[in-house]
C-alpha positions as CSV (number, residue, x, y, z in Angstrom):
1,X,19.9,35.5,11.6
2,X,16.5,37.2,10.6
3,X,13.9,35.1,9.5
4,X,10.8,36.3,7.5
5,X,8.0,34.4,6.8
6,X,6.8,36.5,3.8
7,X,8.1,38.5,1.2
8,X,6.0,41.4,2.8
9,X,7.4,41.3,6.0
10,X,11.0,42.3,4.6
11,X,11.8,46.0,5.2
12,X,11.6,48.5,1.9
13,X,15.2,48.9,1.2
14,X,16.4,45.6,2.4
15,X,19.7,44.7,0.4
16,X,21.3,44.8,-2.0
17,X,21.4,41.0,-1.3
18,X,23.2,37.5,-2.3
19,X,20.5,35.3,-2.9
20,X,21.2,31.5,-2.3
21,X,17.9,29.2,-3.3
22,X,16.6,25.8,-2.4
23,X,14.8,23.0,-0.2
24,X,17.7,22.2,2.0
25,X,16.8,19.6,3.4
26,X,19.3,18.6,5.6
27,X,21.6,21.7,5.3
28,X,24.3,19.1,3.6
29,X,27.5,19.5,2.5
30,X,26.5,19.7,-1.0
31,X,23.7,22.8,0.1
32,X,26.3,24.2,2.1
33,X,28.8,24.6,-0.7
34,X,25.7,26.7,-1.9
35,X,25.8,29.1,0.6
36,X,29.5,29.0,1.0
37,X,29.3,30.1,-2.6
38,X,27.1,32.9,-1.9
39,X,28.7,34.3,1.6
40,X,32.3,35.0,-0.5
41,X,30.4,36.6,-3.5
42,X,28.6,39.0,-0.9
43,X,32.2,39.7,0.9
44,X,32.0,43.5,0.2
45,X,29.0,43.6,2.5
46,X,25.9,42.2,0.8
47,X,23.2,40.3,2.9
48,X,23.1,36.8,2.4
49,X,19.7,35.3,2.0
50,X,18.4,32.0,1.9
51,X,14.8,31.3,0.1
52,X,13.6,28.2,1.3
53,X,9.8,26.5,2.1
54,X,8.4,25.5,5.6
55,X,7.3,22.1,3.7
56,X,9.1,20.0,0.5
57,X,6.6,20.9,-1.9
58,X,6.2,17.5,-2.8
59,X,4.1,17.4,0.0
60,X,1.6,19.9,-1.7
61,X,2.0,18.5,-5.3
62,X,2.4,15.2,-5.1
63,X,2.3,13.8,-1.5
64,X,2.4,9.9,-3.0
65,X,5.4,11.1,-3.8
66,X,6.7,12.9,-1.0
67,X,9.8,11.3,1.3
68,X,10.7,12.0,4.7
69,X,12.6,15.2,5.8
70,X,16.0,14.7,6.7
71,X,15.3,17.9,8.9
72,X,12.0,20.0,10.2
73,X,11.4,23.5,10.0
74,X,13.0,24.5,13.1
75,X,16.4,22.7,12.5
76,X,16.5,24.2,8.8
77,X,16.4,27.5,10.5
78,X,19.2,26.6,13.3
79,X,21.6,25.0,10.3
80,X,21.1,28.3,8.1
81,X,21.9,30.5,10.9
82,X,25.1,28.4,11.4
83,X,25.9,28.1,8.0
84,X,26.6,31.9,8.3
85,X,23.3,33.2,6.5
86,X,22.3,36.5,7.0
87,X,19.0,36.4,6.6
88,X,16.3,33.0,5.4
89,X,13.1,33.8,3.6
90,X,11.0,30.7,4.8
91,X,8.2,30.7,2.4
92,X,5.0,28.6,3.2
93,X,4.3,26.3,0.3
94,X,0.6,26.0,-0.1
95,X,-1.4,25.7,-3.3
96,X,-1.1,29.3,-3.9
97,X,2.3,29.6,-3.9
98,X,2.2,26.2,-6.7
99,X,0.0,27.9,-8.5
100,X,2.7,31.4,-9.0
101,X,4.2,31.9,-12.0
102,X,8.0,31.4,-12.7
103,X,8.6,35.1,-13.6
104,X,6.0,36.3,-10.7
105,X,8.1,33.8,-8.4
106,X,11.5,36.2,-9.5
107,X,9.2,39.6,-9.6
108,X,7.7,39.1,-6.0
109,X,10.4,37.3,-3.8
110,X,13.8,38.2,-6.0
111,X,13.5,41.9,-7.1
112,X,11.0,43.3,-5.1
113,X,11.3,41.7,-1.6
114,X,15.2,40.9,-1.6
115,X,16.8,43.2,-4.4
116,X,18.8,40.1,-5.2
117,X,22.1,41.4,-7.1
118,X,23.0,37.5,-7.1
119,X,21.2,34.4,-7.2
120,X,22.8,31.0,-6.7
121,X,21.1,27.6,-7.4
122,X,21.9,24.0,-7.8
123,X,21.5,22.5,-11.4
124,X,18.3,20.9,-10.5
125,X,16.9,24.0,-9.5
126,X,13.2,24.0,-10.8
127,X,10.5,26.9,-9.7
128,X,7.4,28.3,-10.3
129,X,4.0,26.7,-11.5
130,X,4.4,23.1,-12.5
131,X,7.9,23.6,-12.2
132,X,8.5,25.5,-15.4
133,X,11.3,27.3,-14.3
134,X,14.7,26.2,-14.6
135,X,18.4,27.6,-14.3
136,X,18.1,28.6,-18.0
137,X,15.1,30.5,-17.3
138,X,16.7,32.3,-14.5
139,X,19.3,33.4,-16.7
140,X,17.3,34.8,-19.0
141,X,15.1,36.7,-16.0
142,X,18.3,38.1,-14.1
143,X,19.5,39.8,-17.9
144,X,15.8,41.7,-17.9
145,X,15.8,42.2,-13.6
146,X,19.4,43.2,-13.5
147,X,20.8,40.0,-11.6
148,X,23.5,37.9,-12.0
149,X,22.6,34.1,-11.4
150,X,25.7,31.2,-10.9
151,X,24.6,27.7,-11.0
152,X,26.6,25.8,-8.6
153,X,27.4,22.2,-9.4
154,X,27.0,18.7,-7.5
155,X,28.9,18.4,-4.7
156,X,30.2,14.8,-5.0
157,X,31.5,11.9,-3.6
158,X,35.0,10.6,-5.0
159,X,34.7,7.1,-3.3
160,X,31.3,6.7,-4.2
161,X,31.0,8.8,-7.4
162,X,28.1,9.9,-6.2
163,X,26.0,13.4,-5.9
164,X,25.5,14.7,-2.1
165,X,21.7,14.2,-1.9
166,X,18.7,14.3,0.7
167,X,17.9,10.6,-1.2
168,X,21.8,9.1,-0.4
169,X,21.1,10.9,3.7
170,X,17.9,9.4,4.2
171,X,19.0,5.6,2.8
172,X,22.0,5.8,5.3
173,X,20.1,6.6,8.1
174,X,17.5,4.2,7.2
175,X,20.3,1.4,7.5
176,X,21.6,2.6,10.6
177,X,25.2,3.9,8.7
178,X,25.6,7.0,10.9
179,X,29.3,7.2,9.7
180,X,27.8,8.0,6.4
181,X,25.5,10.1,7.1
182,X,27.6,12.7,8.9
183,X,30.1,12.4,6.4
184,X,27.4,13.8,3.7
185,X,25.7,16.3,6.4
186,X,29.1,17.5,7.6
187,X,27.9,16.7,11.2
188,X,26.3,14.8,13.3
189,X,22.7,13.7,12.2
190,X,20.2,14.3,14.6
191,X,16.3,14.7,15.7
192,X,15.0,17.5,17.4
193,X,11.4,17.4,19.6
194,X,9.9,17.6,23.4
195,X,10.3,15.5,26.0
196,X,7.0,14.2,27.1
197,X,5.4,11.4,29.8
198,X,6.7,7.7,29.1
199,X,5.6,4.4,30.5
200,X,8.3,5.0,33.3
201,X,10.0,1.5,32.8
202,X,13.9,3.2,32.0
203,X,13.2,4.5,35.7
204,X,12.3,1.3,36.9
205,X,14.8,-0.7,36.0
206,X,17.4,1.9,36.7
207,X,17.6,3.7,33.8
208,X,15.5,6.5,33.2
209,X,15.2,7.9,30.1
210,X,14.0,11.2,27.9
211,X,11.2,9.9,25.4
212,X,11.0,12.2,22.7
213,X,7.6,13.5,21.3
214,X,6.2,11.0,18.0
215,X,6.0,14.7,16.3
216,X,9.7,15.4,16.5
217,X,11.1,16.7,13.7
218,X,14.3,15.0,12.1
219,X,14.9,11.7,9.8
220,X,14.6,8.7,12.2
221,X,17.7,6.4,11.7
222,X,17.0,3.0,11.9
223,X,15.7,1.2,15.2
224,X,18.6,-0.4,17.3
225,X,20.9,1.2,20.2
226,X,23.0,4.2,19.6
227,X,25.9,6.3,21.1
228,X,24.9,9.7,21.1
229,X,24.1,13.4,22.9
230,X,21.3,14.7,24.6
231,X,21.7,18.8,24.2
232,X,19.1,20.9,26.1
233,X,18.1,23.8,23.8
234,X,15.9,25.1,26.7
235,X,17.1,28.1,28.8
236,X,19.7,30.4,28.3
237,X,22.2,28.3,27.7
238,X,22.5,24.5,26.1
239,X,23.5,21.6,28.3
240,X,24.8,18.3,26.6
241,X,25.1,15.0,28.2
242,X,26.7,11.9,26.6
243,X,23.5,9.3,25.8
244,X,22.4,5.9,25.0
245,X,20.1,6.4,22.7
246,X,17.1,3.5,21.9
247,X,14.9,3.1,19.1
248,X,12.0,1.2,18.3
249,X,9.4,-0.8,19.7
250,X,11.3,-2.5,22.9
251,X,10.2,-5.9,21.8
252,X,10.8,-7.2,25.0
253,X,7.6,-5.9,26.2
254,X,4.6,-6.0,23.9
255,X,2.8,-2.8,24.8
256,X,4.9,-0.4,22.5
257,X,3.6,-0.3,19.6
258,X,4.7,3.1,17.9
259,X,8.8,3.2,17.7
260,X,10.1,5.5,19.7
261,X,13.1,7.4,20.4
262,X,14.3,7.2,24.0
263,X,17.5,8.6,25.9
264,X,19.2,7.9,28.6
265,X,21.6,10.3,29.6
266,X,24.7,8.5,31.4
267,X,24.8,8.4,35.1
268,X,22.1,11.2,35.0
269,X,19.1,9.8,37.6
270,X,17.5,12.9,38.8
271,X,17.5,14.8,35.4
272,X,14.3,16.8,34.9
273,X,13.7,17.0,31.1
274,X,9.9,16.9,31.1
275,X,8.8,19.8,28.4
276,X,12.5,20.8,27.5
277,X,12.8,20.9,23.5
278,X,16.4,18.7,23.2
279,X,18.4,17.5,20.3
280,X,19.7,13.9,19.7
281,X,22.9,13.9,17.8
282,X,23.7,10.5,17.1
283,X,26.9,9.1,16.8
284,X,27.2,5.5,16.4
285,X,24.7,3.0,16.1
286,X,26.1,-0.4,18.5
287,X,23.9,-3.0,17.6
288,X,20.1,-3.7,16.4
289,X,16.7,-3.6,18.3
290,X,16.4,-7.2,19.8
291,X,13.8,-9.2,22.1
292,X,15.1,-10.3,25.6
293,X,13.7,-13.2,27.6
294,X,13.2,-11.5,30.3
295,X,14.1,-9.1,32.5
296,X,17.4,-9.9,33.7
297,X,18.7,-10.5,30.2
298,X,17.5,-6.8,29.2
299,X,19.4,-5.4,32.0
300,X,22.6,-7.6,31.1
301,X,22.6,-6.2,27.9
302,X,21.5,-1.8,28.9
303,X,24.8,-2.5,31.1
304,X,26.6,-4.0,28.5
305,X,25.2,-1.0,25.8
306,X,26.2,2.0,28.4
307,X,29.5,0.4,29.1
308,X,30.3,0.7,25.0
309,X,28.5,4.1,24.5
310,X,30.9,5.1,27.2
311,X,33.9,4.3,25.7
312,X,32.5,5.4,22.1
313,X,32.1,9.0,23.5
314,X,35.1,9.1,25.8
């Protein structure tokens, strides 16, 4: 997949293109219908293009306002490259790019950058200054540009009766409801950061662990033990290990006092993942974040955790 940054830095005579529009955050099933949507109508050899921001541009307009990613930057790009897009247009979303114009928005990125011959959007598609632009509008802009646009609608949720959303993701992970969440992400959620320098204590009691950076991108899921992977994106090829995966505090020991994501990778001692960028892909979460009294009770209870990630990943 190519990824431009700018609508300058795509080539002159670039397209004709399939143009699929959006935050996708999380790459969901309900995006990904989307961009399903857009790969069949470009099946007689039209690019496929995502347009999409480096930031939700909440974050810019009203920050109060503005709720976790489900995903970063850098997993966005991964998921639109395995969603089968061509091409993403990652736009930075800064005051400037607020302040554009609903028809500049189509002139600049959709005509002149892309030659968009299609444009798909959800129906809550809203762009340009103060979000004056709507699906209607793009109608009305494709008839004058020479594009076609097709709103796609809600993905939903029979059992629920429910839309796929970012909002539904984010309060699943928040509970810890992992099962959910895949089931609206169509995989596995996960976190994606560095591995830096703990306190050491994993190794010391036998269980060493990867701690992940507090600047990893990725929605959280709630603190308590999970079953999960460790994949190594570093190298030339990616390595995954079955993991125990820990968040939180460790309220056992009262000198933690950010949460943090740690992984142990099973029956892995010697593993070197210091600077490696990984992924976490969490499975199923096996019970809550709890204090010990003491030592031995903690290490009763890792065994007891590895024994049932085991046979959760076997």
């Amino acid at each position: 997949m190519i990824v431009f940054r700018d609508p300058a830095e795509v080539p002159a005579g670039f397209g004709p293109s399939v143009v699929a529009i959006g935050k996708f955050d999380g790459v969901h099933t309900g995006h990904r219908a989307v961009i399903d949507r857009a790969r069949v109508e470009a099946a007689d050899g039209a690019q496929v293009v995502a347009v999409t921001f480096d930031r939700n541009p909440l974050s810019v307009l009203r920050p109060e306002k503005c709720p976790p990613d489900v995903i970063g930057p850098h997993q966005k790009l991964e998921l639109l490259d395995r969603a089968g897009v061509d091409a993403t247009l990652l736009l930075t979303f800064d005051e400037t790019r607020a302040a554009q114009p609903a028809t500049d928005f189509v002139r600049e990125v959709l005509v002149d950058a892309l030659a968009a011959r299609t444009v798909l959007v959800g129906r809550d598609f809203r762009f340009g200054a103060g979000g004056a632009g709507d699906p209607d509008l793009l109608v009305r802009l494709g008839h004058e540009y020479g594009f076609r646009v097709e709103v796609v609608d809600d993905v939903r949720a029979v059992h629920a009766d429910r839309r796929v959303s970012s909002t539904w993701i984010r309060e699943a992970l928040a509970a810890g409801d992992i099962a959910t969440a895949a089931r609206l992400l169509g995989r596995a959620p996960s976190v994606w950061g560095e591995v830096v320098h703990g306190l050491q204590r994993g190794r010391e009691l036998g269980y060493p662990t990867a701690n992940l950076s507090p600047d990893l991108e990725g929605f959280v899921p709630a603190d308590g033990v999970y079953a999960g992977w460790l994949v190594d994106v570093d190298g030339s090829r990616r390595i995954t290990y079955p993991a125990a995966i820990s968040i939180g505090t460790n309220p056992t020991f009262d000198d933690v006092h950010a949460r943090q994501v740690e992984v142990y990778v099973l029956d892995e001692t010697g593993l070197d993942l210091y600077g490696h960028h990984v992924e976490v892909r969490f499975v199923e979460r096996i019970r809550g974040m709890a204090a010990f009294d003491g030592i031995d009770a903690l290490l009763v209870q890792m065994a007891d955790d590895v024994e049932r990630v085991r046979g959760i990943l076997r």
